[in-house]
PDB file of N, CA, C and O in Angstrom:
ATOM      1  N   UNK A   1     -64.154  47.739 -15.734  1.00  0.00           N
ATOM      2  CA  UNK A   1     -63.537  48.920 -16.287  1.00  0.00           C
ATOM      3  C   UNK A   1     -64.523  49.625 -17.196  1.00  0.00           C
ATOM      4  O   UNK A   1     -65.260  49.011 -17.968  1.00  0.00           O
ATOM      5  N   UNK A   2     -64.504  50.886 -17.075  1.00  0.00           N
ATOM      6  CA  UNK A   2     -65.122  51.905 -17.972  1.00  0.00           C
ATOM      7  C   UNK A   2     -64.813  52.566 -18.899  1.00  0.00           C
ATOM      8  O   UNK A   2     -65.284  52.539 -20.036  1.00  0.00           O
ATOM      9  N   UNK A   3     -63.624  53.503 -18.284  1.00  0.00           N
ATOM     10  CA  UNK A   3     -62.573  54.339 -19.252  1.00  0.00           C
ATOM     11  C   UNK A   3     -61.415  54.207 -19.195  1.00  0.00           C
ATOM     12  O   UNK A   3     -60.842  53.941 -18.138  1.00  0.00           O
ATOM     13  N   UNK A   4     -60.648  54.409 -20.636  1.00  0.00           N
ATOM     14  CA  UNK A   4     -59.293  53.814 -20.431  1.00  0.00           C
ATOM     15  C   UNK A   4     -58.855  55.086 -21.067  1.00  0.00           C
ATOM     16  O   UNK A   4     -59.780  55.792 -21.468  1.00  0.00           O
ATOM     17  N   UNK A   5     -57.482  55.596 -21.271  1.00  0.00           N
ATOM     18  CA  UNK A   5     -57.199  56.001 -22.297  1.00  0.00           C
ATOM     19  C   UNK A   5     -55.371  55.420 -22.116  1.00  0.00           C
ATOM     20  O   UNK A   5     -54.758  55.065 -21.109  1.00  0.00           O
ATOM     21  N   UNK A   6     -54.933  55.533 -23.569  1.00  0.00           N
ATOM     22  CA  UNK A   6     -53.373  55.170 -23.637  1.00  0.00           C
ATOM     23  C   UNK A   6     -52.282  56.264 -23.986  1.00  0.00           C
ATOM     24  O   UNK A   6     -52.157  57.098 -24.883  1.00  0.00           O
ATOM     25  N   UNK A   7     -51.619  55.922 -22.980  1.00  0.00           N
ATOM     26  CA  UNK A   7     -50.745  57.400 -22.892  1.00  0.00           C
ATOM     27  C   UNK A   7     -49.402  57.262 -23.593  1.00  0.00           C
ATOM     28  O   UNK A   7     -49.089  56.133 -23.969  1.00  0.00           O
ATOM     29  N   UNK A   8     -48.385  58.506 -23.864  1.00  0.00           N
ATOM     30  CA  UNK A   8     -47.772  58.325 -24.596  1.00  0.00           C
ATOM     31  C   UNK A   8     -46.447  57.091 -24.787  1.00  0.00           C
ATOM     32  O   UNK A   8     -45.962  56.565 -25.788  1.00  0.00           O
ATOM     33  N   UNK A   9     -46.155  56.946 -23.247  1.00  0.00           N
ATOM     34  CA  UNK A   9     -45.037  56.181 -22.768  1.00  0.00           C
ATOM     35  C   UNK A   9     -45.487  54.695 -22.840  1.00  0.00           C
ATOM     36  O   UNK A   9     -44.782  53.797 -22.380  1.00  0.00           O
ATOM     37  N   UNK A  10     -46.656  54.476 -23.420  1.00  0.00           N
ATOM     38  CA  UNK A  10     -47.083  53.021 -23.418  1.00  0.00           C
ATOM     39  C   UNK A  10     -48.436  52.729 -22.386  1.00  0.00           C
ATOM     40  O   UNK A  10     -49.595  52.597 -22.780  1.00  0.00           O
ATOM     41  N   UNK A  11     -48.091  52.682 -21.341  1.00  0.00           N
ATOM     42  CA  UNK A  11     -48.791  52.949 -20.173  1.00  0.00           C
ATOM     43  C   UNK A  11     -50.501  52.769 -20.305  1.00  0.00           C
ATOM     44  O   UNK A  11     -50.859  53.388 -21.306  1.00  0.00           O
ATOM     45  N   UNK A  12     -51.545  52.187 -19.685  1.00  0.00           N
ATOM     46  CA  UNK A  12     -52.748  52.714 -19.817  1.00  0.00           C
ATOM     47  C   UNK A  12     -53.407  53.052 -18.629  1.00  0.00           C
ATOM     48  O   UNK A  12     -53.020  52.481 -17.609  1.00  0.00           O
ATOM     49  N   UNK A  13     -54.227  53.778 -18.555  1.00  0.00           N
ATOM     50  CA  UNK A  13     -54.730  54.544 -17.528  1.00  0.00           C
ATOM     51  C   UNK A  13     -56.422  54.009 -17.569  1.00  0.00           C
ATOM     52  O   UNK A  13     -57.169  54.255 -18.516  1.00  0.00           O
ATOM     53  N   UNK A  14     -56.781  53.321 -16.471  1.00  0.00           N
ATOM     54  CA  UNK A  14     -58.023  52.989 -16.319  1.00  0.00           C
ATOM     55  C   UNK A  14     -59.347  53.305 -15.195  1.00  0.00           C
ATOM     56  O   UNK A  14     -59.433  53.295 -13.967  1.00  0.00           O
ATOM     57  N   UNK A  15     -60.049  53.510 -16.023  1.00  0.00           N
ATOM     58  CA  UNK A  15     -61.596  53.267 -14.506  1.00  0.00           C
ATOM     59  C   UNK A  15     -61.817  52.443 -14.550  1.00  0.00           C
ATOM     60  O   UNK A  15     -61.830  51.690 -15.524  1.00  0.00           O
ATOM     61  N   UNK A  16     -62.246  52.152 -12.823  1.00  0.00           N
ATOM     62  CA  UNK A  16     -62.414  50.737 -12.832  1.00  0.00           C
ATOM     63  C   UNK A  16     -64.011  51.265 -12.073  1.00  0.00           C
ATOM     64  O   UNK A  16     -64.040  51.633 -10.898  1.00  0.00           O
ATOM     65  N   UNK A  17     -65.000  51.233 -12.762  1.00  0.00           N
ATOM     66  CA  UNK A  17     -66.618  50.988 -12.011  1.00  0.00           C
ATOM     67  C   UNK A  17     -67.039  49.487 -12.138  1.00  0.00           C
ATOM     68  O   UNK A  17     -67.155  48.802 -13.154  1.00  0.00           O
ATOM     69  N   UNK A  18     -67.275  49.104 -10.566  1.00  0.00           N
ATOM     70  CA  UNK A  18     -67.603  48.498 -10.481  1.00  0.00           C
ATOM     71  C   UNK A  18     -69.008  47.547 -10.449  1.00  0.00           C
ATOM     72  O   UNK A  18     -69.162  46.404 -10.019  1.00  0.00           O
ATOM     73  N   UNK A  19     -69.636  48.158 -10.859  1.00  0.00           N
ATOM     74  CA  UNK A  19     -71.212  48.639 -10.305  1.00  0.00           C
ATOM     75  C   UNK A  19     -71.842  48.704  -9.073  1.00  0.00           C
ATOM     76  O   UNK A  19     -71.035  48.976  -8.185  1.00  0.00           O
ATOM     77  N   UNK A  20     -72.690  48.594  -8.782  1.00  0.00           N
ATOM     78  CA  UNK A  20     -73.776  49.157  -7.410  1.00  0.00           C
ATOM     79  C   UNK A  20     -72.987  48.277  -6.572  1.00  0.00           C
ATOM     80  O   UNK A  20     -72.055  48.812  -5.971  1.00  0.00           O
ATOM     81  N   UNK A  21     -73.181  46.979  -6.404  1.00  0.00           N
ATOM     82  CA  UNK A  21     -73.526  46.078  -5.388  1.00  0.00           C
ATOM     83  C   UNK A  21     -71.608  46.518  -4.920  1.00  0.00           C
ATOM     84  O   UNK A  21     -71.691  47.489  -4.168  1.00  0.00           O
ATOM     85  N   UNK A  22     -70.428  46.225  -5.071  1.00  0.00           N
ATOM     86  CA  UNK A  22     -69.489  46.849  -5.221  1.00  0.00           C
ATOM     87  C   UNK A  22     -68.570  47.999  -5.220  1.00  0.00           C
ATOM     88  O   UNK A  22     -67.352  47.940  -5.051  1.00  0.00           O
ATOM     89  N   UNK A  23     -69.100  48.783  -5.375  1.00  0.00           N
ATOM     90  CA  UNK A  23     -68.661  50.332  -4.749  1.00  0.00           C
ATOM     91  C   UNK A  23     -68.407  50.668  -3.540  1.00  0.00           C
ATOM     92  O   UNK A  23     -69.010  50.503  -2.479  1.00  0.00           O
ATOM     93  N   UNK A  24     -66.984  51.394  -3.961  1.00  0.00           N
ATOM     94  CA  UNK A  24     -66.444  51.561  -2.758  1.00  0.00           C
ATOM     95  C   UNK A  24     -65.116  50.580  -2.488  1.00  0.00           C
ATOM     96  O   UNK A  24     -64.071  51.011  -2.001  1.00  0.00           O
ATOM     97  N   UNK A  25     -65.236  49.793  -2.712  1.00  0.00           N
ATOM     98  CA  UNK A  25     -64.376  48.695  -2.383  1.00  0.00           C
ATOM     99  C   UNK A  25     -62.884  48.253  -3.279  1.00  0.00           C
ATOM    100  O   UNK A  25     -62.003  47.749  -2.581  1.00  0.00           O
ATOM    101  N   UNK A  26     -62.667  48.378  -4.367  1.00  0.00           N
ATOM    102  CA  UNK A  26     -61.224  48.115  -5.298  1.00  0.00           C
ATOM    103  C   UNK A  26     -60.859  49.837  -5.368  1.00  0.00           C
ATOM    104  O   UNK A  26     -61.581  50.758  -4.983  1.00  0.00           O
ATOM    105  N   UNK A  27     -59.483  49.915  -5.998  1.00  0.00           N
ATOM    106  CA  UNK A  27     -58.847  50.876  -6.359  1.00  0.00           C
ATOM    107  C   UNK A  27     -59.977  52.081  -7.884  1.00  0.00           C
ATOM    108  O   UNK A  27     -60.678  51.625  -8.787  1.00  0.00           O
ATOM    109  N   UNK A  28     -59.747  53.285  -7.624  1.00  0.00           N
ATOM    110  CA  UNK A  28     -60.854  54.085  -8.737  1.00  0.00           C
ATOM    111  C   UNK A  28     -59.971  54.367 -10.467  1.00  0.00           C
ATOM    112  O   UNK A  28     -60.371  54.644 -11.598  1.00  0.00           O
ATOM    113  N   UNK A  29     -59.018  54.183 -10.019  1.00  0.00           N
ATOM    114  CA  UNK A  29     -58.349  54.915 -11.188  1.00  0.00           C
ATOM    115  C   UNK A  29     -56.481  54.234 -10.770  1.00  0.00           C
ATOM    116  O   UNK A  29     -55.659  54.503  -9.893  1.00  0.00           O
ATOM    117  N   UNK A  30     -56.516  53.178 -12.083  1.00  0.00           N
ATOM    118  CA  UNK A  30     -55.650  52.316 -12.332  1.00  0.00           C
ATOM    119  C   UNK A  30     -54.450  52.985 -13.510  1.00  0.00           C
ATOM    120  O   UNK A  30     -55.020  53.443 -14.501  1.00  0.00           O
ATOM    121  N   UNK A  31     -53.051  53.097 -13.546  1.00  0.00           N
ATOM    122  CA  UNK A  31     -52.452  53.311 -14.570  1.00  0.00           C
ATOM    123  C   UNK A  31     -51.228  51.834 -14.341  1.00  0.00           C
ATOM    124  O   UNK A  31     -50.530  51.569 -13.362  1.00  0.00           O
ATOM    125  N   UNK A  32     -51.355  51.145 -15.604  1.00  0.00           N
ATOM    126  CA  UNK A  32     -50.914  49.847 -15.693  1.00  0.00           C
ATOM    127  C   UNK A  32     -49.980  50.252 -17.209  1.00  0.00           C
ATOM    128  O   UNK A  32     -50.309  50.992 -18.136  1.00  0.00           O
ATOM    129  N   UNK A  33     -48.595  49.358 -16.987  1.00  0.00           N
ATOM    130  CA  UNK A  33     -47.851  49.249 -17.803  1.00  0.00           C
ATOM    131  C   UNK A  33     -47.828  47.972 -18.988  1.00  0.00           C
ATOM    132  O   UNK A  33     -48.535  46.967 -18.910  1.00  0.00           O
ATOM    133  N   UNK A  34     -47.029  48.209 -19.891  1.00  0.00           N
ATOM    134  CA  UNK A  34     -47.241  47.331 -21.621  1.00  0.00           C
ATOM    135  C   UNK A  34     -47.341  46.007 -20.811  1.00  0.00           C
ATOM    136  O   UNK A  34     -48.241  45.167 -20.828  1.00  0.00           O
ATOM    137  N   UNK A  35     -46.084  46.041 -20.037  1.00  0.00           N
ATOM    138  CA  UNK A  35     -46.437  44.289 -19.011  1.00  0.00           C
ATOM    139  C   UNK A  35     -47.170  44.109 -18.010  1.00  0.00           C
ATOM    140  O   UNK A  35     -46.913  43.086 -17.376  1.00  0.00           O
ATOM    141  N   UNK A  36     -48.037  44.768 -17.618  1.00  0.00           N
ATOM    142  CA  UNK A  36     -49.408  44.324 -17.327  1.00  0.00           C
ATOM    143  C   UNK A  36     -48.728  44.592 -15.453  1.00  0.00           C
ATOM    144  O   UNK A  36     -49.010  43.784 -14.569  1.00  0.00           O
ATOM    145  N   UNK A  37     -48.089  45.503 -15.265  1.00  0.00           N
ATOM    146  CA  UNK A  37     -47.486  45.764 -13.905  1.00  0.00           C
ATOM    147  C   UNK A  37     -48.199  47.230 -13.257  1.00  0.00           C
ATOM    148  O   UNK A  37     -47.762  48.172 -13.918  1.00  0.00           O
ATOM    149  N   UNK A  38     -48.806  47.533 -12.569  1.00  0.00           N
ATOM    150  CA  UNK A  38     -49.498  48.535 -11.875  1.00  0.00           C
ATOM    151  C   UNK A  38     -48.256  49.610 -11.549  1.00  0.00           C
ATOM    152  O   UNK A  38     -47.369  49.354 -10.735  1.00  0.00           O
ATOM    153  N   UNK A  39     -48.351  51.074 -12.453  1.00  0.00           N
ATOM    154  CA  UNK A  39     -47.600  52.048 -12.111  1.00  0.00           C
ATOM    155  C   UNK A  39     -47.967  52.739 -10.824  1.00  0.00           C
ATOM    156  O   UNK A  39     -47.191  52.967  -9.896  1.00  0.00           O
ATOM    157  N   UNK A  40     -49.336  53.064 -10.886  1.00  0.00           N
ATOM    158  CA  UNK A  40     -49.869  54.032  -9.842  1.00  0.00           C
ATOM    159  C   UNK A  40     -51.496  53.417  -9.439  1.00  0.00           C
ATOM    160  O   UNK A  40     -52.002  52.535 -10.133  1.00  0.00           O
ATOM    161  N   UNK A  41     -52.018  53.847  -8.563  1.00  0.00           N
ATOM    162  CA  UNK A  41     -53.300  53.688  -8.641  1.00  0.00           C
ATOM    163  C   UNK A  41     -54.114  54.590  -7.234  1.00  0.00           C
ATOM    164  O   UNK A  41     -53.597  54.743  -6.127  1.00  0.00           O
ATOM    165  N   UNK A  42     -55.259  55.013  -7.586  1.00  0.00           N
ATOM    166  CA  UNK A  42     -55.859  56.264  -7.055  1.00  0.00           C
ATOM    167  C   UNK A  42     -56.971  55.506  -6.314  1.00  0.00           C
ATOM    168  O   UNK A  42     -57.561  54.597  -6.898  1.00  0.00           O
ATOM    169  N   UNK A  43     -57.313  55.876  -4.926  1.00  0.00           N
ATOM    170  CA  UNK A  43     -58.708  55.506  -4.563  1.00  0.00           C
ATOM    171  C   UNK A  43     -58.814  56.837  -3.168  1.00  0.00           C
ATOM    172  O   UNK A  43     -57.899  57.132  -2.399  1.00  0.00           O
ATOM    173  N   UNK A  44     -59.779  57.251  -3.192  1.00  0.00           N
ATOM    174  CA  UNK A  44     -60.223  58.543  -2.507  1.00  0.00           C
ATOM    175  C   UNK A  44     -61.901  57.856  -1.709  1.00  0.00           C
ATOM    176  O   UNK A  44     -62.908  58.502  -1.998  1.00  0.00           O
ATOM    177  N   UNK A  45     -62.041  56.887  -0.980  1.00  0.00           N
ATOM    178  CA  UNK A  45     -63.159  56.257  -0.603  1.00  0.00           C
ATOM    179  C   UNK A  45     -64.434  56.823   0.329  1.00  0.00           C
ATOM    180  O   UNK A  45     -65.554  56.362   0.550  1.00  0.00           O
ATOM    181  N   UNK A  46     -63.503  58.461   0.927  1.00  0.00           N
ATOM    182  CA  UNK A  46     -64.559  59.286   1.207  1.00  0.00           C
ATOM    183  C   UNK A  46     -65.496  60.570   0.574  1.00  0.00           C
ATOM    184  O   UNK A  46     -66.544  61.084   0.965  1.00  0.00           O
ATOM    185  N   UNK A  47     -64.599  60.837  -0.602  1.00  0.00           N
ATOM    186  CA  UNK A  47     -65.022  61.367  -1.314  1.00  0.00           C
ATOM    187  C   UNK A  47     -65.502  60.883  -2.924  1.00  0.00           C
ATOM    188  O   UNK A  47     -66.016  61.723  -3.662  1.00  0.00           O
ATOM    189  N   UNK A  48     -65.282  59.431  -3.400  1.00  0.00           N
ATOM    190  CA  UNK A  48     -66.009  59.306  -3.819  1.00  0.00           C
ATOM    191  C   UNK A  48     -66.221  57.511  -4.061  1.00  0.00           C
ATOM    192  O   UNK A  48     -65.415  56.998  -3.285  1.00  0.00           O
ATOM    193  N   UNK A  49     -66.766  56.711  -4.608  1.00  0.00           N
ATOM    194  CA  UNK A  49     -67.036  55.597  -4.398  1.00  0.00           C
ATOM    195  C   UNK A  49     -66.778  54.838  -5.858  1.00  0.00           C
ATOM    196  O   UNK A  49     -66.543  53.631  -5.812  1.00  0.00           O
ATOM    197  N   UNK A  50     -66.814  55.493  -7.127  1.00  0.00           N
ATOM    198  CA  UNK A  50     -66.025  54.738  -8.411  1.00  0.00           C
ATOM    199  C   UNK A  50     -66.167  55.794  -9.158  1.00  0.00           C
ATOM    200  O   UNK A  50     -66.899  56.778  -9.052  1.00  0.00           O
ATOM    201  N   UNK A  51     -65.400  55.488  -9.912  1.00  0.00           N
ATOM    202  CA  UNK A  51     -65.198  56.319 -11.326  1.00  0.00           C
ATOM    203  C   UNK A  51     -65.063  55.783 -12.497  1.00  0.00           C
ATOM    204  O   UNK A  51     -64.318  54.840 -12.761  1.00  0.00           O
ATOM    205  N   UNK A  52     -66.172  56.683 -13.663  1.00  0.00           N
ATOM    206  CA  UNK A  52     -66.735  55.982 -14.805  1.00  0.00           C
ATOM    207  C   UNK A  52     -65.779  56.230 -16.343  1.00  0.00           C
ATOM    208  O   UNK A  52     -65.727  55.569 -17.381  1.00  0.00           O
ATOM    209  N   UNK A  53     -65.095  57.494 -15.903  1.00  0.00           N
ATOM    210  CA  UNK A  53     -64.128  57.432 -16.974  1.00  0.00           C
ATOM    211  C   UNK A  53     -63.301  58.476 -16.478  1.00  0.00           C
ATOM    212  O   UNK A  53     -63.310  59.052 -15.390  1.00  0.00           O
ATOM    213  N   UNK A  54     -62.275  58.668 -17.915  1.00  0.00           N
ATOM    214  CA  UNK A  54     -60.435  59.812 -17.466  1.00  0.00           C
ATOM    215  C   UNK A  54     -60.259  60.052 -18.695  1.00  0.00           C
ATOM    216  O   UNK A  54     -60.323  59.446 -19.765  1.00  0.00           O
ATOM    217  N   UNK A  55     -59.932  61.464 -18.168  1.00  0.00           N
ATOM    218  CA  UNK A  55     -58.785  61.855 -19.412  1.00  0.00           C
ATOM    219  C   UNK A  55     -57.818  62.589 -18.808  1.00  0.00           C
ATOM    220  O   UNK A  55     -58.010  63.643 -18.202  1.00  0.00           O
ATOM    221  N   UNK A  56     -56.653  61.974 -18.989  1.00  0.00           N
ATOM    222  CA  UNK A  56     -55.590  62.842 -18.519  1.00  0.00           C
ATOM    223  C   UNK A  56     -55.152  64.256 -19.282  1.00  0.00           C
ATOM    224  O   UNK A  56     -55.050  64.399 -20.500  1.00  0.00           O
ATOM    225  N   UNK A  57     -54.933  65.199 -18.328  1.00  0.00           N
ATOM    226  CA  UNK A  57     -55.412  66.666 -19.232  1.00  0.00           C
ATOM    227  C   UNK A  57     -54.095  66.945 -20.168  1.00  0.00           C
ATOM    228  O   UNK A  57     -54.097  67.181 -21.376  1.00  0.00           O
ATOM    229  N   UNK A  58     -52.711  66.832 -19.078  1.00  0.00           N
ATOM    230  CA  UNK A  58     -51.399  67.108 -19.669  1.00  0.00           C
ATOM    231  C   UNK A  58     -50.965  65.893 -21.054  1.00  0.00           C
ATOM    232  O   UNK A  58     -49.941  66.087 -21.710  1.00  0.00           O
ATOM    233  N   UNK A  59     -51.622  65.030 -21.263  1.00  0.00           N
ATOM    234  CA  UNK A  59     -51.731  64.354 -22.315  1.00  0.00           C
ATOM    235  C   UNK A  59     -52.133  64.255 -23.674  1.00  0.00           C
ATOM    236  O   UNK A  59     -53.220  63.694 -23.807  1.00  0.00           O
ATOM    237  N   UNK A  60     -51.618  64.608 -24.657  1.00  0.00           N
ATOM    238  CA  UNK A  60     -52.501  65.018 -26.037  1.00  0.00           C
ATOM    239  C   UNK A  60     -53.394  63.835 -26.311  1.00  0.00           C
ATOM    240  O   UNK A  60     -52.837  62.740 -26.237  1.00  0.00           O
ATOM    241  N   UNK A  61     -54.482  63.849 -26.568  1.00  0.00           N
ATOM    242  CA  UNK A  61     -55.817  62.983 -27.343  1.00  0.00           C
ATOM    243  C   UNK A  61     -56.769  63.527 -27.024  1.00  0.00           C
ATOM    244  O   UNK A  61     -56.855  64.395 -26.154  1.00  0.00           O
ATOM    245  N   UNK A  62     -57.745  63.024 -27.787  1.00  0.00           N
ATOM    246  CA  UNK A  62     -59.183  63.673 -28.654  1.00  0.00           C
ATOM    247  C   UNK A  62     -59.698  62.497 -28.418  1.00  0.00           C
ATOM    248  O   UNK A  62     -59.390  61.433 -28.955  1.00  0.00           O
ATOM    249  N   UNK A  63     -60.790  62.768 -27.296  1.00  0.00           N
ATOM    250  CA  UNK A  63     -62.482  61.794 -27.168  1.00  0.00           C
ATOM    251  C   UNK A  63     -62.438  61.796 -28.424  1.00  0.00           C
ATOM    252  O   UNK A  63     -61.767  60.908 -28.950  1.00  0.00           O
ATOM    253  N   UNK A  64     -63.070  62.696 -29.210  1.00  0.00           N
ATOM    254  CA  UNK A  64     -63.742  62.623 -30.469  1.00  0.00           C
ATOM    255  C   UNK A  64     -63.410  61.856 -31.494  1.00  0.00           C
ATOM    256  O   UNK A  64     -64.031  61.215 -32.341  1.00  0.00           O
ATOM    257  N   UNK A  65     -62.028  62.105 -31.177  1.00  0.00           N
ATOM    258  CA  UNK A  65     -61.271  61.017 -32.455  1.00  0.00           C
ATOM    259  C   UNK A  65     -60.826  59.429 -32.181  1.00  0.00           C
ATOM    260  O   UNK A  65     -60.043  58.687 -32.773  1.00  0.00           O
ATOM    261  N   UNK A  66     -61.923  59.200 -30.682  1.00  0.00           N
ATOM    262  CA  UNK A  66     -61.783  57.565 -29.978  1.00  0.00           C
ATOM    263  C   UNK A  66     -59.886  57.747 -29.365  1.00  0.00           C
ATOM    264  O   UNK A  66     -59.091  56.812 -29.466  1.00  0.00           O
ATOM    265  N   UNK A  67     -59.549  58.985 -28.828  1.00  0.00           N
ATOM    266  CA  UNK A  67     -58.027  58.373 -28.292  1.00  0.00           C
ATOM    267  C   UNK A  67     -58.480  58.358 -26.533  1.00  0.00           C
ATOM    268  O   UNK A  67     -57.803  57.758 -25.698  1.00  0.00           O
ATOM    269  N   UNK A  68     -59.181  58.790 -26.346  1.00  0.00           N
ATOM    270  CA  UNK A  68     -60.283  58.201 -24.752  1.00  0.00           C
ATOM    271  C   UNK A  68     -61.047  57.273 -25.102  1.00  0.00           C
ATOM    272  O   UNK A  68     -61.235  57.087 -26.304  1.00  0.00           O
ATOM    273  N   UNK A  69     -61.571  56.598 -24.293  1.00  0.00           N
ATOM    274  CA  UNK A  69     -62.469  55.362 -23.821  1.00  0.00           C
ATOM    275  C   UNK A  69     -63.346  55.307 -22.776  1.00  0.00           C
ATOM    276  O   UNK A  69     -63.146  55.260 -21.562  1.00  0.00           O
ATOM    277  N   UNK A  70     -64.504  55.320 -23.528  1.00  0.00           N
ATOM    278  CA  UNK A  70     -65.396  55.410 -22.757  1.00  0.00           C
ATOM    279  C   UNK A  70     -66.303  54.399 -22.891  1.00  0.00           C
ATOM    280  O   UNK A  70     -67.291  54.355 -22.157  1.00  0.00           O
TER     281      UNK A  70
END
């Protein structure tokens, strides 16, 4: 994992880079609940191969103020 950020409903939203040798292969973008249960999860394997971080836009937080994870 790379980037996380935590959303309002509890919820966290993750990248998962895997590095080189690996790419391509697991889910890109994970959103997992307080009990550790998979809400949603994103993988697009022709257009792209991992992803290093997120910010969800409709979500209030500030990189700056560490409420993203990078």
């Amino acid at each position: 994992m790379t980037g996380l950020q935590r959303l309002p409903n509890g919820n966290t939203v993750v990248t998962n880079w895997v590095g080189h040798n690996n790419a391509g292969t697991p889910p890109h973008i994970i959103e997992i609940t307080p009990d550790k249960k998979v809400a949603w999860s994103f993988v697009d394997r022709k257009m792209m191969k991992t992803a290093s971080s997120i910010q969800i836009l409709d979500t209030p937080a500030d990189a700056i103020k560490g409420e993203v994870m990078h």
